[in-house]
C-alpha angles and dihedrals in degrees: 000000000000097000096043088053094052092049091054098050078051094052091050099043088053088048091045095049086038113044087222145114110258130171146172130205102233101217114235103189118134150170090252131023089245088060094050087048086047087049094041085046108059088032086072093042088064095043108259103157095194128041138195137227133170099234098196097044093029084058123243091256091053092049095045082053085055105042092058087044096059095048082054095048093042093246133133116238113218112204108217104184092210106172091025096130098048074065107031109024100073123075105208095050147011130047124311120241085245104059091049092051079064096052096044085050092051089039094055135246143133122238119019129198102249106180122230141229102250126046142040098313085044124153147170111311094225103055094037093060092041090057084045087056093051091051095056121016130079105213118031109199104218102268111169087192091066096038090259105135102181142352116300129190121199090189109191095341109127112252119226128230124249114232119199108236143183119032099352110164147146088270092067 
């Protein structure tokens, strides 16, 4: 609680001597799934209209909780993919990033780090745009250039959006 409410009196301080919208996604994540609603809970209490949750360490049952959580309670759910790599980055065993874009898609959430193509979480153009496809679009044409094997149709599932992470900056 301390912290959240330290981040807020920040928020507002930098709205009030700008003049301008700011924002910050509180981080949820917890050891147990009563501590992240604790944590959800009292977020929104303070106004925090996002929150955050680390989908991979939080556990795919315990976001989907949330996410559902946060569409009852009115509040955006940020996907952060901390731990992705230990599963994705390496090519003789895990899960690739693109089959957990689809879980998280099926799990719930808003907004996902996707990764981008420049700066320091870049990755290969093609992929990355593939997994962008599967967060948002509802229906992926097969393109073996972007990792997409066959057809795939979402039907009525939400799509996430794909946030730009890691180093993004003008110079790119």
């Amino acid at each position: 609680g301390e912290y959240f409410d330290f981040v807020m009196e920040a928020i507002q301080k930098a709205e009030a001597e700008t003049g301008e919208r700011k924002g910050h996604y509180l981080n949820v994540t917890a050891p147990t799934p009563e501590e992240m609603y604790k944590r959800a809970e009292y977020a929104k209490e303070i106004g925090a209209p996002i929150i955050m949750h680390d989908y991979i360490t939080g556990g795919f049952c315990a976001n989907t909780g949330l996410a559902n959580w946060c569409r009852d309670n009115g509040m955006l759910l940020h996907i952060h993919r901390a731990m992705h790599a230990v599963l994705d980055r390496n090519p003789h065993h895990g899960i690739h990033f693109r089959v957990l874009t689809k879980i998280l898609r099926l799990s719930g959430g808003d907004h996902l780090h996707s990764g981008t193509v420049v700066g320091k979480l870049e990755g290969d153009r093609e992929a990355t745009l593939g997994w962008i496809d599967i967060m948002r679009d509802r229906f992926i044409k097969e393109d073996r250039s972007r990792g997409i094997f066959f057809d795939q149709d979402w039907g009525s599932m939400p799509g996430v959006m794909p946030v730009a992470s890691g180093g993004i900056h003008v110079w790119h």
